[in-house]
C-alpha positions in Angstrom: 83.0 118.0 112.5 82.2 118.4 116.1 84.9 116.9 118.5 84.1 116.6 122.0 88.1 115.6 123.3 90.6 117.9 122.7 92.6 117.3 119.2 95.8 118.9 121.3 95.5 116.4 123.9 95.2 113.7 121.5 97.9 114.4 119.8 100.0 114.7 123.0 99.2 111.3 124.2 99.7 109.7 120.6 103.3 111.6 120.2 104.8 109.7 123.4 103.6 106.7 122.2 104.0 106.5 118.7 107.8 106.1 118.3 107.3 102.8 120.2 104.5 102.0 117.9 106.9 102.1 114.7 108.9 99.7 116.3 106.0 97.4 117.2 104.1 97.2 113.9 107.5 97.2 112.0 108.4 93.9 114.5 104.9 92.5 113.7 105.4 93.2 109.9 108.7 91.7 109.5 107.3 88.5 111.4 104.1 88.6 109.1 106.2 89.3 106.2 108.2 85.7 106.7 104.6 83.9 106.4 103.5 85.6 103.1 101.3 88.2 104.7 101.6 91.8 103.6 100.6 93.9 106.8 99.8 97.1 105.5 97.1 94.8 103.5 95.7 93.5 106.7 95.9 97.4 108.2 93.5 98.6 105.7 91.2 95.9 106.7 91.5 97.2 110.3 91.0 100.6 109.1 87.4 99.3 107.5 85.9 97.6 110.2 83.1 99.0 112.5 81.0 98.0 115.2 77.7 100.0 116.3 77.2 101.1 119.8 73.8 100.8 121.7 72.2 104.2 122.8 71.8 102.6 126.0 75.0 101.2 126.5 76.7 104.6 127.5 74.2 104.1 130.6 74.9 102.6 133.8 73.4 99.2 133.6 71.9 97.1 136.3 70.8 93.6 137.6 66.8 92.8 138.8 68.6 93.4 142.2 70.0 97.2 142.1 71.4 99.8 139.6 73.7 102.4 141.0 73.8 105.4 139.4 77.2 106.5 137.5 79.0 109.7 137.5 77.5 112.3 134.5 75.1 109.6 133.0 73.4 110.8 129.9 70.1 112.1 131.0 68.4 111.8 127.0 69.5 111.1 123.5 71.6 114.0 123.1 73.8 113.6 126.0 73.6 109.6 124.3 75.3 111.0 121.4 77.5 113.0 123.1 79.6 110.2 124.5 78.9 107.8 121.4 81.1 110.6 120.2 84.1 110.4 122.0 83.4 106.8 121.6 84.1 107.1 118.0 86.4 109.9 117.8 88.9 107.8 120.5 88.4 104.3 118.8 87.7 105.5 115.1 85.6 101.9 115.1 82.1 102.5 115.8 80.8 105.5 113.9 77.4 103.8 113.7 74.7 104.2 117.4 72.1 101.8 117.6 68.6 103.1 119.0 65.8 101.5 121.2 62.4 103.0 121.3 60.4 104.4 123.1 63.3 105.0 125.3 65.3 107.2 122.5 62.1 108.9 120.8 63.1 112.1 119.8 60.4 115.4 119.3 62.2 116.4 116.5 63.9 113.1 114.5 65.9 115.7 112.2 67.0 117.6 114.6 68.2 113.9 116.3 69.7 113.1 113.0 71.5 116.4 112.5 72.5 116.4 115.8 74.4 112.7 115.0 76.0 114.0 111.8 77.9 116.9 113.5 79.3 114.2 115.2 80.0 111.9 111.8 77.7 109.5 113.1 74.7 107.8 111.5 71.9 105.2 112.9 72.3 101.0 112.8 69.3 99.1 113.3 66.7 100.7 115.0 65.4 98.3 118.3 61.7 97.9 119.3 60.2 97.4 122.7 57.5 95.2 123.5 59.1 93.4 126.8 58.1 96.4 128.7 55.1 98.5 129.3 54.8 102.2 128.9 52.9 104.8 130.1 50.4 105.9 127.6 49.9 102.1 126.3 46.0 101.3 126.3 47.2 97.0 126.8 49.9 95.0 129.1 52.4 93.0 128.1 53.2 91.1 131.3 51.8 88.3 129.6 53.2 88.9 126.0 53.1 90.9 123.0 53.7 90.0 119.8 52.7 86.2 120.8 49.6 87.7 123.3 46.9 85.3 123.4 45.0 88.3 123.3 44.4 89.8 120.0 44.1 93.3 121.0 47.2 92.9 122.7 49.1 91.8 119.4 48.4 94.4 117.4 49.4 97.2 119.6 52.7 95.4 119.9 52.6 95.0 116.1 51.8 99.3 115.7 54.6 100.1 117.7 57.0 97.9 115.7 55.8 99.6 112.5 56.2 102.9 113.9 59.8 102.8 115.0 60.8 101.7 111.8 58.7 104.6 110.3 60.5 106.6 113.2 63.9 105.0 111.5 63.6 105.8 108.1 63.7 109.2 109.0 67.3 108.8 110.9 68.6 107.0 107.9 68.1 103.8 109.6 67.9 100.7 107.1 66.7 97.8 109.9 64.5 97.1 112.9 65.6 94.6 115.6 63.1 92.5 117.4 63.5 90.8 120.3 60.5 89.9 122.6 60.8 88.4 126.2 57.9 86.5 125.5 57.4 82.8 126.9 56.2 81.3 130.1 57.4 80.5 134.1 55.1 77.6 134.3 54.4 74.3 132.7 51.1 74.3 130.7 50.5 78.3 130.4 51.4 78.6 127.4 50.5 76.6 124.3 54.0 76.2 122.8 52.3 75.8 119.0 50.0 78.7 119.3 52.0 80.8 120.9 54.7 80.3 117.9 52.0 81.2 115.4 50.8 84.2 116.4 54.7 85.3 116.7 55.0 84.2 112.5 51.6 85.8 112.2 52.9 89.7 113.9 56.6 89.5 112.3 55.0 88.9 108.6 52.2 91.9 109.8 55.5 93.8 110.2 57.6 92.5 107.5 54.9 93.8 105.1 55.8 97.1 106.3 59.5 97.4 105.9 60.8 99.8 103.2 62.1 97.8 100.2 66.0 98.4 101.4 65.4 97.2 104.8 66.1 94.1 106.9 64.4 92.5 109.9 66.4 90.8 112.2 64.6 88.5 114.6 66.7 87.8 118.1 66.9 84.6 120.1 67.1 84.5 123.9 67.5 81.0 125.6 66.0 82.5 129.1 64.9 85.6 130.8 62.4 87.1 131.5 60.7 83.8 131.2 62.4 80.8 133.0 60.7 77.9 131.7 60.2 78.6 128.4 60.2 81.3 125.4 59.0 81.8 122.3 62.0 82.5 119.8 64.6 80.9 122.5 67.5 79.6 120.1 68.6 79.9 116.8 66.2 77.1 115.1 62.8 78.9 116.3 64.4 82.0 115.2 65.2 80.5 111.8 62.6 79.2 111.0 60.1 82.7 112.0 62.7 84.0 109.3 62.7 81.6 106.8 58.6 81.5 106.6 58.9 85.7 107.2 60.4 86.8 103.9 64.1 87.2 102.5 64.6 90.1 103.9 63.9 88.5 107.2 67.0 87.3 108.9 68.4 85.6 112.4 70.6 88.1 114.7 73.1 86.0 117.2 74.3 87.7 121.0 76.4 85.7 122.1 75.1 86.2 125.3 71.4 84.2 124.3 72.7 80.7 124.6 72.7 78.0 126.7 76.9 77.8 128.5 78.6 76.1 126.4 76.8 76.2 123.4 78.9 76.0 120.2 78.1 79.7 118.8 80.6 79.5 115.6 78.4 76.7 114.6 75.2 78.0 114.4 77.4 81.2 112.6 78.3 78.9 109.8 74.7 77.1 109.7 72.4 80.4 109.5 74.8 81.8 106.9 74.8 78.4 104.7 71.4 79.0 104.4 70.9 82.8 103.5 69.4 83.7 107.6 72.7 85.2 109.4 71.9 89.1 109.5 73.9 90.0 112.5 75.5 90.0 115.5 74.8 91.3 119.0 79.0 91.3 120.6 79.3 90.6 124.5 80.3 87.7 126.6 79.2 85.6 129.5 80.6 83.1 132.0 77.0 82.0 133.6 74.1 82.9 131.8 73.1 85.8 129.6 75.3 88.3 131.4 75.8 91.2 129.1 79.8 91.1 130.1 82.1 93.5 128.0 83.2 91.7 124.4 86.5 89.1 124.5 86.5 89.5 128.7 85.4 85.9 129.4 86.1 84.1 126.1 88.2 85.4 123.6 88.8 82.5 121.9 85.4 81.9 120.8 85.1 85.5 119.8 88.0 84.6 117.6 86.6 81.3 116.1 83.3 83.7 115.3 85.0 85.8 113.3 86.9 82.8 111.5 83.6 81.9 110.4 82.7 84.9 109.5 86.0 85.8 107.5 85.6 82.2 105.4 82.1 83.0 104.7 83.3 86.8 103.4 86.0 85.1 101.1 82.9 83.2 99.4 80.7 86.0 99.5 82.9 89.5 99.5 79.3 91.2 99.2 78.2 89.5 102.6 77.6 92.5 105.4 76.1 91.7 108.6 74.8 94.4 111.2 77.9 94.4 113.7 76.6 95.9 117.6 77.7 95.7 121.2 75.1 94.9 123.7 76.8 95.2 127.2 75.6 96.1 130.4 77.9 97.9 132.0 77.6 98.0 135.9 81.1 98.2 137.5 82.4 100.4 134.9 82.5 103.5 132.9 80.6 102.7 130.2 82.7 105.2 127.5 85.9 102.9 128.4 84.0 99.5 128.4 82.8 99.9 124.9 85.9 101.7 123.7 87.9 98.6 124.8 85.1 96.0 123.3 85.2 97.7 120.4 88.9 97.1 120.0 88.2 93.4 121.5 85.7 92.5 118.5 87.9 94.3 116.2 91.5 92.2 117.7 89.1 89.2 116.5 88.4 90.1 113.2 91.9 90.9 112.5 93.0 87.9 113.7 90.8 85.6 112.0 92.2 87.5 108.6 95.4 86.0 109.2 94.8 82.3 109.0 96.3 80.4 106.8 93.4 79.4 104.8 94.7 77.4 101.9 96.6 75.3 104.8 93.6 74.7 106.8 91.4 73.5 104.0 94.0 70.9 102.9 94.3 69.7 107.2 90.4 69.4 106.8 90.5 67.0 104.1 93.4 65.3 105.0 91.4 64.6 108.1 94.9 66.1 110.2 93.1 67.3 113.6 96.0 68.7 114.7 97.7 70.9 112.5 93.6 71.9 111.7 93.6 73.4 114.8 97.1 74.4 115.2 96.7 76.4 112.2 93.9 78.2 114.1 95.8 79.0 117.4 98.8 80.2 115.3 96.5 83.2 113.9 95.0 83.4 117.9 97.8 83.4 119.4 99.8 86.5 117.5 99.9 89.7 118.8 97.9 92.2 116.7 97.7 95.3 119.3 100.5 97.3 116.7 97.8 96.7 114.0 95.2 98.1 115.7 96.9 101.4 117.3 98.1 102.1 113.4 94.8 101.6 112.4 93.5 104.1 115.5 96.3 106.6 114.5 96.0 107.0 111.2 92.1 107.2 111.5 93.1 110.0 113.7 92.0 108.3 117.1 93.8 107.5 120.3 96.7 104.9 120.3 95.6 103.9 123.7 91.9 104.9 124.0 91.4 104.6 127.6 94.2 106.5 129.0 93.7 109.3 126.6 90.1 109.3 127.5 91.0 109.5 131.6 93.8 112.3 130.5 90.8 114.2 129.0 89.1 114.5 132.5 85.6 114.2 129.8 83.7 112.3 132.9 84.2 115.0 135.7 83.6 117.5 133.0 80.2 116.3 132.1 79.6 115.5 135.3 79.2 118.7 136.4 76.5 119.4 133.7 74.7 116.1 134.4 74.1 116.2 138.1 72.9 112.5 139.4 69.0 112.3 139.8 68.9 110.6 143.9 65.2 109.0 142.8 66.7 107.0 140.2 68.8 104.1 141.5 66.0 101.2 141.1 66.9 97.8 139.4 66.8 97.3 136.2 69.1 97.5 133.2 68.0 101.0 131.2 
């Protein structure tokens, strides 16, 4: 396999800090011990999680205002995978990259996929893009696409949907995300029914596509691009597009899509009661859909996701939903951002396997608020960092990510190969 960071190095910086590791998780499993919980158990758990990263997440992001350029930015898909590499190697969490077409087409899609596996990687669900137009399109989607009033318009939307997943079963890809930005900035353009039908009508056009082992998983946004209203903008509309779609047609949640405030673990438990929770889009927000690294505004509630999510696995230990970051990363280096999201969304689900869940059932239907949610916090508010460097180290990734990743000098190296283009620093998150 193909590794981009030095193996020496990494085992330099995980040799001055694994002594005080041993002490750590041997602390932690002595406490864990005393509550009936074996930790090695809970390591192996660790060791199985993953979370895909977006191709265009290793980008510098941007706002509608400005973007400004980072140092060695990816310039294709190949320098894409090149970081989603270190990404992996460094975190041993997200060996899965997540592509969005037309801005990840490749000439040559064996070539892409052979290009991945050197790395060990392989491709989540592959994204379509209708909320934007491209050059050699014969129709505009400023007013729409899948939901166009226009018919003309709708089925080009509709082609391109059916050929990225064509495009994705030839990277191995077993699902096509679709999120559209369609809806409206006034009162009375759009007609809210129609509008919704024509959506159900293009999704089942592209649902009768989809190879018999895929999924389709239909995203929700509350706001933006449109402002006053869209067309799949929370999770009942998206629901119910899946539930008259097909059963292979499921709802995706970002916890970024909602209205402040809204109670996300909820709407976990409520789509997954009913058969419709396919997956998860990780990042947070403190205003509106802000595309803020995962577990940097609201931890907690990443936590009380993943409770849900851990209580629905102990019913179903078959259930598997499509895991991804979604980030925009502005500020930051992208590599360390989604290294340290990764291990954010990871802290959660290990967490959320060690509440008491026997003792939490019985506070439910003794009606005892209190120790209900005490229970909760006890889980929360434990220290699991030991669990997840063991898990890191005996993957054979970084103890601490981030500072073996600035020890590695990786940016200024590929910097130097990937010299910044001075006509590209519009707005606009790409």
């Amino acid at each position: 396999m193909t590794l981009l960071i030095d193996q020496n190095l990494l085992q330099e910086q995980n040799t001055k800090q694994e002594s005080a590791l041993n002490t750590d998780y041997n602390a932690l499993a002595e406490k864990l011990d005393r509550s009936g919980i074996q930790i090695d158990t809970v390591l192996e758990q660790a060791k199985q999680f993953s979370v895909a990263v977006p191709s265009w997440g290793v980008g510098t992001g941007g706002t509608r205002f400005a973007r400004f350029p980072g140092q060695g930015e990816p310039r294709n898909i190949f320098e894409k995978l090149d970081d989603c590499s270190v990404i992996q190697q460094l975190s041993q969490a997200t060996p899965a990259v997540s592509l969005h077409i037309p801005w990840d087409r490749p000439k040559d899609p064996k070539e892409l996929r052979q290009y991945a596996e050197q790395y060990g990687l392989h491709f989540d669900a592959m994204n379509s893009n209708t909320f934007q137009d491209q050059i050699d399109q014969d129709e505009s989607y400023k007013f729409g696409s899948l939901t166009h009033t226009n018919k003309a318009v709708r089925e080009q939307a509709i082609a391109h949907n059916i050929d990225v997943v064509e495009l994705g079963q030839k990277l191995g890809s077993k699902a096509l995300t679709v999120w559209v930005g369609d809806g409206s900035n006034f009162p009375g353009q759009q007609h809210f029914k129609n509008s919704f039908s024509h959506y159900l009508d293009s999704i089942k056009t592209i649902y009768d596509s989809l190879p018999d082992d895929w999924n389709m998983l239909l995203e929700h946004k509350i706001f933006e691009p449109a402002f006053y209203s869209t067309v799949i903008q929370d999770w009942g509309s998206s629901y119910l597009a899946a539930k008259e779609t097909g059963e292979r047609c499921l709802s995706l949640v970002d916890l970024g899509h909602h209205a402040p405030n809204v109670n996300i673990e909820m709407i976990v438990s409520r789509l997954a009661q009913f058969g419709k929770l396919g997956g998860f889009h990780f990042n947070d927000s403190k205003y509106g859909d802000d595309d803020l690294d995962s577990g940097s505004i609201n931890p907690y509630q990443l936590f009380l996701i993943f409770n849900e999510l851990t209580d629905i696995r102990a019913q179903d230990p078959a259930y598997s939903p499509f895991y991804m970051l979604d980030q925009s990363h502005n500020v930051t280096d992208p590599i360390e951002s989604l290294m340290y999201s990764a291990a954010e969304v990871q802290r959660a689900f290990v967490k959320s396997l060690l509440v008491d869940r026997q003792a939490l059932s019985q506070y439910q239907e003794d009606n005892d608020p209190m120790m209900a949610q005490a229970s909760l916090k006890q889980a929360y508010n434990l220290d699991v960092e030991p669990i997840l460097q063991m898990a890191r180290l005996q993957a054979g990734g970084a103890i601490d990510p981030v500072s073996c990743y600035r020890a590695s000098g990786y940016r200024a190296t590929v910097a130097k190969s990937r010299p910044a283009d001075p006509n590209k620093t519009g707005s606009g998150i790409v």
